[in-house]
C-alpha positions, 0 to 999 in steps of 0.5 A: 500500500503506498504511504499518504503524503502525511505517512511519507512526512511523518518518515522523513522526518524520523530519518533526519531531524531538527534536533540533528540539524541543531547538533551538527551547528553546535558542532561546526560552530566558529569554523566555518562562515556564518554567511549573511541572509540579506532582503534584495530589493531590485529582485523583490521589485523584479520577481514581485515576491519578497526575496532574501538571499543567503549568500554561501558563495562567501565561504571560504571555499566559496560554497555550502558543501565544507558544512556538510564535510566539516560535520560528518569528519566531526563524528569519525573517531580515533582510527577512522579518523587517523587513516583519513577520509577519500571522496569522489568528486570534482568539485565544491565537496572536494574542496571542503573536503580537503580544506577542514581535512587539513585544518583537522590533520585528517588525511584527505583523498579526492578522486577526479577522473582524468578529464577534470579540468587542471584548475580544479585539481590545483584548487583541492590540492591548494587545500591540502587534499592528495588528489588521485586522477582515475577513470573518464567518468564520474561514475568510474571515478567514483568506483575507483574510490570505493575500492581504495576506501576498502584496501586503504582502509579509508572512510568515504564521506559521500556527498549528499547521500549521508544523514551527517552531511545533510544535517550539516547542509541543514544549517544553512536553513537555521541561519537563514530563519534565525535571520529572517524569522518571517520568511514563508518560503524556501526555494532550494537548489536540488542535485542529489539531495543533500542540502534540501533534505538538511535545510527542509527538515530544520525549516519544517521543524521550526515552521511547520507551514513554511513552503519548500520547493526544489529546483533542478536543471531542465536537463538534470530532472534525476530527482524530479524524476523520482518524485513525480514518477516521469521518466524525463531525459537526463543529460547534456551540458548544462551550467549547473554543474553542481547538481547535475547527478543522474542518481540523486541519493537514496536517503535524501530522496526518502527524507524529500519524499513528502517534504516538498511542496513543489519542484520546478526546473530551470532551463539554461537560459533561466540560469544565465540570467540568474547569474548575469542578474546577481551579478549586476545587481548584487555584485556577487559572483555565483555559479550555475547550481548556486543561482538555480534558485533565483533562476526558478522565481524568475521564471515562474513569477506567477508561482511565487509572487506575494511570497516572503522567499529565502534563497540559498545562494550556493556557490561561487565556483564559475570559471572566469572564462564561462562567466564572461560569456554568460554576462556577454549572452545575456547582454544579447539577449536583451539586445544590448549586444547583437550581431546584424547579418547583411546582404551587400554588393561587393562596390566601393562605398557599400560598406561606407553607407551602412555604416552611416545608418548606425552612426545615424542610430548611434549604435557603437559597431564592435567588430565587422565580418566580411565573407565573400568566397563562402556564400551561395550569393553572386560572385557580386555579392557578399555577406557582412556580419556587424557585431554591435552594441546598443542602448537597449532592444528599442535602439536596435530596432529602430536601427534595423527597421531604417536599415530594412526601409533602405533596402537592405536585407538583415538579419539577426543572429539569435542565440538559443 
């Protein structure tokens, strides 16, 4: 017979509890950062909610995961503790991980697979984890760490799927309603579990009525998937990386199984945007996974709107390099940045003419691409490809409406 929603509660509330959630603060108390919950008023005034963010991206590894760590190395004792903890992961679990390994004296191994990128392995090793590279894969790095655990007699401290690592992910709630005692909901990044599970039980001990919904990436449904009993497709680049799991825990998902309210997913876009927004307007660098949350209010506005939500901002661990070209997508996408595809006839002052319409328009040309030999046109014509920057959509679009009316043919290069 299948459990009713208040059966299936009442279980996962009995597998990871307030009470557990509250040790595991007194316990890594001091050690790691106390990150402030603060009110955004451009987003409040953007999502029609009231948002307040909770800005873990300022810890000293810049994300959530060293709470979780920290708690679960805590309550290894004597020999365990002597011959270290090993983990498969390359990423923020790596670095807290490593980070209060070290500052504990204990030995820390983290296996990546061989194709992690080289500044993520000098980032754990710069924490003081011995990093040990095996496999192609995740899921062969992660085989390869289970059997070191066993020959090497080590402990392996998994991610998410553990009730210390989520009662230690559950402070991040504590500190947030202790802030903020009248938030009324939490919206929270899901990738396998951990976190939400933590936070979620704390946050329901403390309010009972208070609203959780989960969020995943659109291309990662893994734990959407169990829960709402799709069979959605899972994979593919997404810019959250750090809740891209295929297999979400099989503890977190029995605390989770009645304890949210909603789950939504968020399309890549939505993520991009996110980040491009928290950094434009809070001026705070947050990753893919770690803005997963914002990224849900903003595209379910209607879902949200009137709510008093708190949002866990998790990490901050994004490569400068794909920061860069989200801020640049995203400045497209709002038609501040473009590129304008031209047919032109290859004359002298052809190119001279266009021109004068963007000065006309006062539309700053960035870069100029000509293309004379591949192209299906005439040996007379040619294609020129402008890269240009706007005001805003308005400019653009007065600029190529007098472009159209002159006879041009243009066209715009969208981006997915």
């Amino acid at each position: 017979m299948e459990q009713t929603l208040d059966q299936a509660a009442s279980s996962a509330a009995s597998l990871l509890t307030l009470a557990d959630v509250r040790a595991a603060a007194a316990r890594i108390a001091g050690a790691v950062v106390r990150t402030p919950t603060l009110y955004s008023r451009t987003l409040s005034q953007i999502t029609g909610a009231e948002i307040w963010l909770k800005f873990e991206n300022l810890q000293f590894t810049a994300a959530y995961k060293e709470r979780g760590a920290l708690n679960a190395m805590l309550l290894l004792g004597g020999e365990r503790c002597n011959r270290g903890v090993i983990a498969a992961s390359a990423g923020n679990h790596a670095q807290g991980l490593s980070y209060h390994g070290t500052r504990l004296g204990i030995p820390v191994t983290i296996v990546m697979p061989r194709t992690t990128p080289t500044v993520k392995v000098q980032q754990t090793e710069a924490v003081g984890g011995k990093v040990v590279l095996e496999g192609e894969t995740f899921d062969e790095a992660y085989a390869h760490a289970r059997k070191l655990e066993g020959e090497l007699g080590l402990t392996f401290v998994h991610p998410f799927d553990d009730p210390h690592v989520a009662a230690g992910q559950g402070t991040v709630a504590l500190e947030m309603l202790e802030d903020v005692p009248e938030l009324d909901m939490l919206v929270i990044p899901v990738g396998g579990g951990g976190l939400a599970s933590g936070m979620g039980a704390a946050a329901r001990g403390i309010k009972p009525d208070i609203g959780l919904v989960g969020v995943e990436a659109q291309l990662f449904p893994s734990m959407y998937n169990k829960l709402k009993h799709t069979d959605l497709p899972c994979g593919g680049d997404t810019l959250a990386e750090g809740i891209a799991v295929k297999e979400p825990g099989k503890f977190t998902f029995e605390v989770l199984n009645g304890l949210l309210d909603d789950f939504v997913l968020v399309s890549e876009g939505a993520l991009e945007g996110a980040v491009s927004l928290l950094l434009q307007i809070e001026k705070t660098v947050v990753e893919g996974a770690g803005a997963a949350g914002l990224a849900a209010v903003l595209a379910h506005p209607a879902r949200f709107k009137g709510r008093k939500i708190g949002i866990p901002l998790t990490g901050g661990n994004i490569d400068t390099r794909l920061l860069a070209n989200v801020l640049l997508r995203d400045l497209a996408r709002s038609g501040r940045l473009a590129r304008l595809r031209l047919t032109l006839q290859d004359r002298p002052g052809a190119l001279y003419k266009v021109m004068k319409e963007f000065d006309n328009h006062n539309v700053n040309i960035i870069e100029i691409y000509h293309q004379r030999i591949f192209t299906t046109l005439p040996a007379k014509g040619l294609i020129t490809d402008i890269e240009c920057e706007a005001r805003d959509r308005e400019q653009l679009d007065a600029l190529v409406e007098s472009l159209r009316a002159k006879g041009y043919a243009v066209d715009q290069v969208e981006l997915n």
